[in-house]
KEKEDO-677436 format. One record per residue (C-alpha): residue number from 1; x, y, z. Coordinates in steps of 0.05 Angstrom, whole numbers, plus 5000, padded with zeros to 4 digits. Example, Ala and Ser with C-alpha at 12.3 -4.5 7.8 and 13.67 -1.06 7.14 Angstrom:
KEKEDO-677436
 pos   xx   yy   zz
   1 5246 4910 5156
   2 5273 4979 5143
***
This chain:
KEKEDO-677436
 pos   xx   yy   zz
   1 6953 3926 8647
   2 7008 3912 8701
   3 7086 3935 8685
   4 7104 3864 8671
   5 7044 3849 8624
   6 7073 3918 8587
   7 7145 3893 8588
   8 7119 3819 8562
   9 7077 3855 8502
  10 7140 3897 8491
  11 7192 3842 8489
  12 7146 3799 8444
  13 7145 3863 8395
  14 7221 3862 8394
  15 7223 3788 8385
  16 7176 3799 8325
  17 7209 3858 8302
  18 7269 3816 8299
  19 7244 3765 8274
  20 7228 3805 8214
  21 7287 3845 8210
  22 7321 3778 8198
  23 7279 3751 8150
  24 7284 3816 8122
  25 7362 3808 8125
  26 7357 3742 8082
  27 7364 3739 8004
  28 7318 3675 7980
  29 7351 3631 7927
  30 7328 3566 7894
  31 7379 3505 7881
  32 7353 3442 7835
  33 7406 3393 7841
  34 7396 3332 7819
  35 7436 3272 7869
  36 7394 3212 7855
  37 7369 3207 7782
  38 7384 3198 7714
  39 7453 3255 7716
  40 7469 3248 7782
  41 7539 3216 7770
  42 7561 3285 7750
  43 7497 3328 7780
  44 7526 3305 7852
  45 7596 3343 7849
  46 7564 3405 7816
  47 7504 3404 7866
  48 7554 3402 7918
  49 7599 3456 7894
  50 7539 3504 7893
  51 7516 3491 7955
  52 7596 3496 7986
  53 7609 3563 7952
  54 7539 3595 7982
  55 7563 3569 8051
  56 7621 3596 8040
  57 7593 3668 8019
  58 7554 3662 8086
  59 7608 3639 8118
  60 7648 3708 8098
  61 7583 3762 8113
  62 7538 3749 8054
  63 7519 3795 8005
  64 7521 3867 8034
  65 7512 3833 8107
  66 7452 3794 8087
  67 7461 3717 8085
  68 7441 3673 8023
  69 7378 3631 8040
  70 7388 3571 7991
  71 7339 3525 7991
  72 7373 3456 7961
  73 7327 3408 7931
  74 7348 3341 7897
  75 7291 3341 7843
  76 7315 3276 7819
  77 7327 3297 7745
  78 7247 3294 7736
  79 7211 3352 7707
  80 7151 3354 7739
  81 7186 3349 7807
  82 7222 3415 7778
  83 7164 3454 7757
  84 7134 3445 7831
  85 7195 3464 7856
  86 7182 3528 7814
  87 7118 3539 7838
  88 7144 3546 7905
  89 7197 3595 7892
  90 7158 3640 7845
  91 7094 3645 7898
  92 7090 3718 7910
  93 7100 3704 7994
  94 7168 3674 7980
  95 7194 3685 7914
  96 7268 3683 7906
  97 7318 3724 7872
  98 7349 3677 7835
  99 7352 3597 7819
 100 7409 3553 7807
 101 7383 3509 7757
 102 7412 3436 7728
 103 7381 3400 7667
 104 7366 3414 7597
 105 7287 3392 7596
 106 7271 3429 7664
 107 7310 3489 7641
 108 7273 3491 7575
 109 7213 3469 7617
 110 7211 3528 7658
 111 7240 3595 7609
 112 7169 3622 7593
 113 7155 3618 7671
 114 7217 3647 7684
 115 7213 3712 7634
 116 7137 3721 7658
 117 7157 3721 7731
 118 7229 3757 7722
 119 7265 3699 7759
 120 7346 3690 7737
 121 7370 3617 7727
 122 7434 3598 7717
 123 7433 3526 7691
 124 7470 3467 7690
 125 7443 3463 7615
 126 7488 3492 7560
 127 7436 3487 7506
 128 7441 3532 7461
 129 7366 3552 7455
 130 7377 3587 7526
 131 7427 3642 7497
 132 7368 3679 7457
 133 7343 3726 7505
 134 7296 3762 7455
 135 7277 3704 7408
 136 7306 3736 7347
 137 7328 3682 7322
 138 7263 3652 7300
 139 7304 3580 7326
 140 7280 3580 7402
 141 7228 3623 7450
 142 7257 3691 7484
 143 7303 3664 7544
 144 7311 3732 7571
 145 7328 3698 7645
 146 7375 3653 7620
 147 7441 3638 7634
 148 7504 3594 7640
 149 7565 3596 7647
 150 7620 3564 7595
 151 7610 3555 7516
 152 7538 3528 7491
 153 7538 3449 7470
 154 7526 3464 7398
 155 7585 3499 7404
 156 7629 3455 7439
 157 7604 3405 7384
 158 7624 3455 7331
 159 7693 3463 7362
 160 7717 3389 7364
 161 7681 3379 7296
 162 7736 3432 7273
 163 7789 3388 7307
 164 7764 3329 7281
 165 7763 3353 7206
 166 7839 3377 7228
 167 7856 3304 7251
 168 7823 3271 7194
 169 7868 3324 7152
 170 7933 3311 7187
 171 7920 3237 7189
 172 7922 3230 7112
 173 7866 3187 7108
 174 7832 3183 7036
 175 7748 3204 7025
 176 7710 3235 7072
 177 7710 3223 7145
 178 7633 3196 7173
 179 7610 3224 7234
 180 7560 3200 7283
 181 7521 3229 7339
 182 7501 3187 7399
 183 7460 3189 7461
 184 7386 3183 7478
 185 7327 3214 7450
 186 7321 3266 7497
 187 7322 3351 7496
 188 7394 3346 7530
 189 7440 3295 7480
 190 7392 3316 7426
 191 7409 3397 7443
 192 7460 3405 7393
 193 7435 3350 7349
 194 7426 3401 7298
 195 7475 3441 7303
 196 7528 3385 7298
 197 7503 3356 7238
 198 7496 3414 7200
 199 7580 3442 7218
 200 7595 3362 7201
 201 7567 3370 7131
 202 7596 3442 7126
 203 7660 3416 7136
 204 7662 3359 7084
 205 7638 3298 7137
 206 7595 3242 7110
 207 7536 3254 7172
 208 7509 3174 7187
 209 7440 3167 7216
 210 7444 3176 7291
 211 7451 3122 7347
 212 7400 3117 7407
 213 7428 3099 7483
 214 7392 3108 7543
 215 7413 3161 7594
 216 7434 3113 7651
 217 7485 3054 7649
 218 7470 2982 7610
 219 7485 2933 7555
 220 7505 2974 7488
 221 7541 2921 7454
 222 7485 2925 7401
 223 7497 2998 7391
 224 7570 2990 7384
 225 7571 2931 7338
 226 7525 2983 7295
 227 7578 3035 7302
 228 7634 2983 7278
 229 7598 2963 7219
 230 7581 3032 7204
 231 7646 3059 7191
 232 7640 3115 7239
 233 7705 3152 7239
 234 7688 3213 7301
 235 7627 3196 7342
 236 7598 3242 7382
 237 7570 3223 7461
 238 7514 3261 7488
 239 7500 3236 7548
 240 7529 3243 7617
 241 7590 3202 7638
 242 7548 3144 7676
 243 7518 3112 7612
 244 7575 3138 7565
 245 7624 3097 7601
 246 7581 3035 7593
 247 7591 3059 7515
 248 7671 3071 7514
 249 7672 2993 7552
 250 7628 2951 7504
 251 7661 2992 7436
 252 7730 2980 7455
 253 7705 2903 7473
 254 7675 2906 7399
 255 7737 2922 7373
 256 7701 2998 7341
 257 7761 3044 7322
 258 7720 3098 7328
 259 7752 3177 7361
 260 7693 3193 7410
 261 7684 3260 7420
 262 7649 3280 7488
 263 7597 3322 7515
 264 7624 3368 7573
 265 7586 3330 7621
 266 7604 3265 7591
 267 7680 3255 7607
 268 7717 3279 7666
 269 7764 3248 7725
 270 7718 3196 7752
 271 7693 3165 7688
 272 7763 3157 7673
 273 7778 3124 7730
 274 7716 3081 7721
 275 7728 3072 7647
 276 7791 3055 7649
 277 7840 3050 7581
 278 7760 3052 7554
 279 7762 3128 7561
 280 7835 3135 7536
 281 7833 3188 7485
 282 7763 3211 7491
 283 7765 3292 7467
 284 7724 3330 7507
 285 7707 3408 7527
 286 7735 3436 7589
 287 7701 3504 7616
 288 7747 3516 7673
 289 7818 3551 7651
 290 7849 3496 7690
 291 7834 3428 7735
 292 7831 3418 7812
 293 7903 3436 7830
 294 7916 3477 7783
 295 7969 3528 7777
 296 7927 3591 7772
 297 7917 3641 7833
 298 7832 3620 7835
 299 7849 3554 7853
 300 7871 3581 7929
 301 7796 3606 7932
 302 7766 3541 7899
 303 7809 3501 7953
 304 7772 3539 8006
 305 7706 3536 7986
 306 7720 3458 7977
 307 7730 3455 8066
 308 7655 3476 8063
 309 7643 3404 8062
 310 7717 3377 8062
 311 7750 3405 8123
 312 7805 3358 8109
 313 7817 3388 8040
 314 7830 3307 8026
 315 7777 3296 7973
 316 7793 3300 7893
 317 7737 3353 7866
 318 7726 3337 7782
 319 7717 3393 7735
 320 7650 3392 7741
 321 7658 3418 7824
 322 7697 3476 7789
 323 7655 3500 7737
 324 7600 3504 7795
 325 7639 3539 7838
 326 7655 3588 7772
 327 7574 3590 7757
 328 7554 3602 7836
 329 7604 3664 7841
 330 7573 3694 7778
 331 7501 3693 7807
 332 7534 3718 7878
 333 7564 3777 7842
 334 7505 3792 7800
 335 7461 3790 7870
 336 7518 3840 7888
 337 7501 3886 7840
 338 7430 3883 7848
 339 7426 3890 7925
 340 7469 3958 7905
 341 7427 3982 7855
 342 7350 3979 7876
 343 7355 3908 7910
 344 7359 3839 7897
 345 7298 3826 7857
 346 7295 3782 7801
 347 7295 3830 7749
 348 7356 3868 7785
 349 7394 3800 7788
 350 7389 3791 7717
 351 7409 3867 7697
 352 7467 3855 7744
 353 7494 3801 7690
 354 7488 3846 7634
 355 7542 3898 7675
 356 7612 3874 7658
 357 7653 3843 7597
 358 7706 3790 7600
 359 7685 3780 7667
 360 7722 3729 7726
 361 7695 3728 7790
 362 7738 3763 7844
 363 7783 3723 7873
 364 7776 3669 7815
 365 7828 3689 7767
 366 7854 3638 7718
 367 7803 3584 7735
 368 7745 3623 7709
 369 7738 3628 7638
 370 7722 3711 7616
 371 7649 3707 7610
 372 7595 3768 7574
 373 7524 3773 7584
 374 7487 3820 7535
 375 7411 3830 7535
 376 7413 3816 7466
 377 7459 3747 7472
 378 7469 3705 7525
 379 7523 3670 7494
 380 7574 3679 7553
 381 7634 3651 7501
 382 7640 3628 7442
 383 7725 3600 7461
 384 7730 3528 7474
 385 7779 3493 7504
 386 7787 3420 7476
 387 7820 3371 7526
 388 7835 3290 7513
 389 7827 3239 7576
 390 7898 3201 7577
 391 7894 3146 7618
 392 7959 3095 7616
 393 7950 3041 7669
 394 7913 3006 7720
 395 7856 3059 7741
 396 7852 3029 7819
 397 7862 3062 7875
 398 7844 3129 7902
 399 7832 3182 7847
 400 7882 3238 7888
 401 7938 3186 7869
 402 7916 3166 7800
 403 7916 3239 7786
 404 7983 3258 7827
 405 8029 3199 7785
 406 7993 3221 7716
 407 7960 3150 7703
 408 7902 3193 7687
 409 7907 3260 7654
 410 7872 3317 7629
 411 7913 3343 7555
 412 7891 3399 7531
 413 7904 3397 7451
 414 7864 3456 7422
 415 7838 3516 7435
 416 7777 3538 7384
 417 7758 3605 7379
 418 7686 3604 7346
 419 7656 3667 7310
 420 7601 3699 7348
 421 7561 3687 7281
 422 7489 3715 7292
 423 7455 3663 7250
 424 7483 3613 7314
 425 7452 3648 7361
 426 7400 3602 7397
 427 7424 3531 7357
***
């Protein structure tokens, strides 16, 4: 073999080597976002906000020098799509440390996979039935991978139930106030179905048979005339913004003095704007401590992470971009903690959740709510923060200066402060 031949076969070693080394250098994580189907009015600013803050990571060394390998998919808000997605990431050759996850029937979909592999997902889906991680509850299947980040939608539900009975109270209306729950028949709207129904009755509601809407926009003027001749006093809306705003438009064109109470992912700035006076007075759950602009000292770091794909710093981000950026930092820190003790494995990731109490990510104080894991609840809070959409004029225009001259804004008008009662615990 010549000198050169032995200096080609080295320098193809040390490319390999290399080559290696870097993959080697690389933590693997799994993204479902969902930009083009049934949620993707409010999955596109959440997608986006994950992807921006792992960029951003990158962008300042990664996690202990090793950069964050996320592999974005827009699964379309379709299960099946999701569970292939899976199958990729869990395949012994490339499985990932960790998966930022999105809906409520892929989520639920995927939790046996997920405690059989050891794979951490941090959803987009606040159903309750993911906070059991050892199935003692006898209501849902061990979720031991599980997690989330803000208060669970049965008890969001529970907490503007409480306001509601409150209202009702301080209205001085005579009999009992009738409550409603709306949305389609589907394991997301229909999450804390249950849950709600049961706290309505506890608290002295009359609890009407449900009302059905489909998960994307159309013609409800049937469902709303049904709601007016009902007598629905609080209704609850379980879908996402897109097909609730469709709802808040054909009710107030029906004339249905009804107080609709919102799903977290079914109000925010945009279906406001959309909505118009439609969505005036809509209560709603907020999980971030404040809104984009907010006076806190996390908002500097949400700002930044928002040039990922905003150099400008121009573009209004909902609440929605925030409580991604709040649910991305979580997994990066528990990744932290994993690469630091043993490596980021699955099982590592999700032991690096269980490691702090009334947690905020660095750098994200007073925007992140205080968040615990346990390994026996994955109930990150049980303190919810009830907001009402104001809106009081023409909603045209850019959203920056809707926002800036208050023709829409975010109230907040109660904060509820559930009991961690065990018997809720995975309902």
């Amino acid at each position: 073999m010549t000198i050169r031949s032995l200096l080609s076969t080295a320098s193809l070693a040390l490319l390999i080597g290399s080559a290696s080394v870097a993959a080697q250098a690389q933590i693997a994580i799994g993204h479902l976002a969902d930009y083009s189907g049934g949620t993707s009015d409010v999955g596109t600013p959440y997608g986006q906000a994950v992807a921006d803050t792992f960029a951003w990571v990158n962008k300042n060394g990664g996690i202990g020098g090793k950069k964050l390998n996320v592999d974005t998919n827009d699964y379309g808000y379709q299960v099946p799509r999701a569970i292939a997605l899976y199958k990729k990431w869990s395949a012994p050759d490339s499985k990932v440390a960790a998966i930022m996850g999105w809906g409520t029937a892929d989520t639920e979909a995927l939790t046996g996979f997920l405690a059989q592999d050891k794979i951490p997902d941090i959803s987009g889906s606040y159903a309750a039935a993911l906070t059991d991680p050892e199935g003692t509850s006898g209501k849902a299947k061990p979720a031991p991978y599980n997690f989330f980040y803000g208060p669970s939608y049965s008890d969001s539900l529970r907490a503007m139930l409480i306001w509601a009975a409150d209202d009702w109270k301080a209205k001085g209306k005579p009999g009992k106030p009738k409550f409603v729950h709306m949305g389609a028949n589907h394991p997301y709207p229909n999450a804390p179905k249950a849950a709600g129904e049961a706290m309505a009755t506890e608290l002295g509601f009359e609890v009407l048979p449900p009302l059905v809407f489909a998960l994307t926009p159309g013609d409800y003027s049937a469902q709303c005339l049904s709601l007016k001749s009902s007598g629905a006093n609080y209704a609850y809306l379980g879908n996402t913004a897109a097909s609730n705003i469709s709802v808040l438009k054909a009710c107030k064109a029906a004339g249905a003095d009804v107080q609709f109470l919102g799903n977290v992912w079914g109000m925010d700035e945009n279906a406001a704007k959309t909505a118009g006076d439609a969505a005036d007075g809509v209560i709603f759950p907020l999980r971030t401590a404040v809104g984009w602009g907010g006076d806190a000292p996390g908002m500097k770091t949400v700002m930044e992470i928002s040039k990922m794909s905003d150099p400008s710093g121009k573009i209004y981000r909902p609440v929605h971009y925030i409580a991604a950026v709040c649910s991305a930092l979580y997994m990066k820190e528990a990744i932290e903690w994993a690469d630091k003790n043993g490596g980021a494995t699955g099982e590592n990731v999700a032991k690096g959740f269980h490691q702090k109490k009334d947690w905020v990510p660095s750098g994200m104080e007073g925007v992140c709510n205080a968040s615990t894991w346990t390994e026996k609840d994955h109930r990150p809070t049980t303190k919810v923060d009830l907001y009402r959409s104001k809106v009081t004029g023409s909603t045209d225009g850019d959203l920056n200066d809707l926002m800036g001259k208050g023709v829409i804004k975010l109230e907040k008008v109660k904060t509820v402060e559930l009991p961690r009662k065990p018997e809720w615990l995975g309902w």
